[in-house]
Every structure is written in structure tokens, then in C-alpha cells.
C-alpha positions in Angstrom: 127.9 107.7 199.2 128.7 105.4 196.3 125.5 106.1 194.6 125.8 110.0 194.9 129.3 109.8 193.6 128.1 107.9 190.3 125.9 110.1 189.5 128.1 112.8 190.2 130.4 111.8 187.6 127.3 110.4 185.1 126.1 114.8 185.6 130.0 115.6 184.8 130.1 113.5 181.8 127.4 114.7 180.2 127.6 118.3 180.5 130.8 118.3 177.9 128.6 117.3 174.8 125.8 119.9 175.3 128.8 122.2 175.9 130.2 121.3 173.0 126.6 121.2 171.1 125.9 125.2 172.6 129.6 125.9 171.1 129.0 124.6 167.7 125.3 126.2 167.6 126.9 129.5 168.6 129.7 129.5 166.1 127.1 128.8 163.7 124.6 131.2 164.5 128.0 133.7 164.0 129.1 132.8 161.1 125.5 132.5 159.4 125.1 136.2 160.8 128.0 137.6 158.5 128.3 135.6 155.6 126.8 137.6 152.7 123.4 136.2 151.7 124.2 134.7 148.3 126.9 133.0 149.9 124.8 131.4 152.3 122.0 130.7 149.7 124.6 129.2 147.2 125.8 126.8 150.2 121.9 126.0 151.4 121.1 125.6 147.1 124.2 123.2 146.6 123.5 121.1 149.6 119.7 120.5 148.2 121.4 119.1 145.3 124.0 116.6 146.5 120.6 115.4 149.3 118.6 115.0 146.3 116.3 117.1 147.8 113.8 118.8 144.7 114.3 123.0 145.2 113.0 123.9 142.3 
């Protein structure tokens, strides 16, 4: 019984950080759907930048 309990509670804990993960992906996934493009493009563009990524 000890062994089914523990891994009870191991199932328990870890279903708050991919609830939390599916919560963040969702709000992104919302917010990404009604920001105006430029805005979103400006944001990705300035990000590149301060990565030192190349974009152009």
C-alpha cells in the first residue's frame, strides 16, 4: 500500500507543472492570436537582436 501511495502522490505532483506549462502555452497562443502583426514582428525582430541572432 506504501508503494501505490508514493506514486500516487509522485502522479499528483507532477501534473501541476504541465498544467501550468498547457496554461502558459494557451495564454500565449491567445495573445499571439490578437496582437497586430507588426507588433508581434517588432517583438520577434527585437528579441533577435538582444540573442545576437543575425536576421538580416
Amino acid at each position: 500500500m506504501t508503494t501505490q501511495t508514493a506514486a500516487l502522490s509522485a502522479t499528483k505532483s507532477n501534473l501541476l507543472p504541465i498544467a501550468l506549462a498547457a496554461l502558459m502555452g494557451i495564454a500565449v497562443m491567445f495573445v499571439a492570436g490578437h496582437i497586430q502583426a507588426n507588433a508581434l514582428h517588432d517583438a520577434a525582430h527585437d528579441v533577435r537582436h538582444a540573442t545576437g541572432f543575425p536576421c538580416h
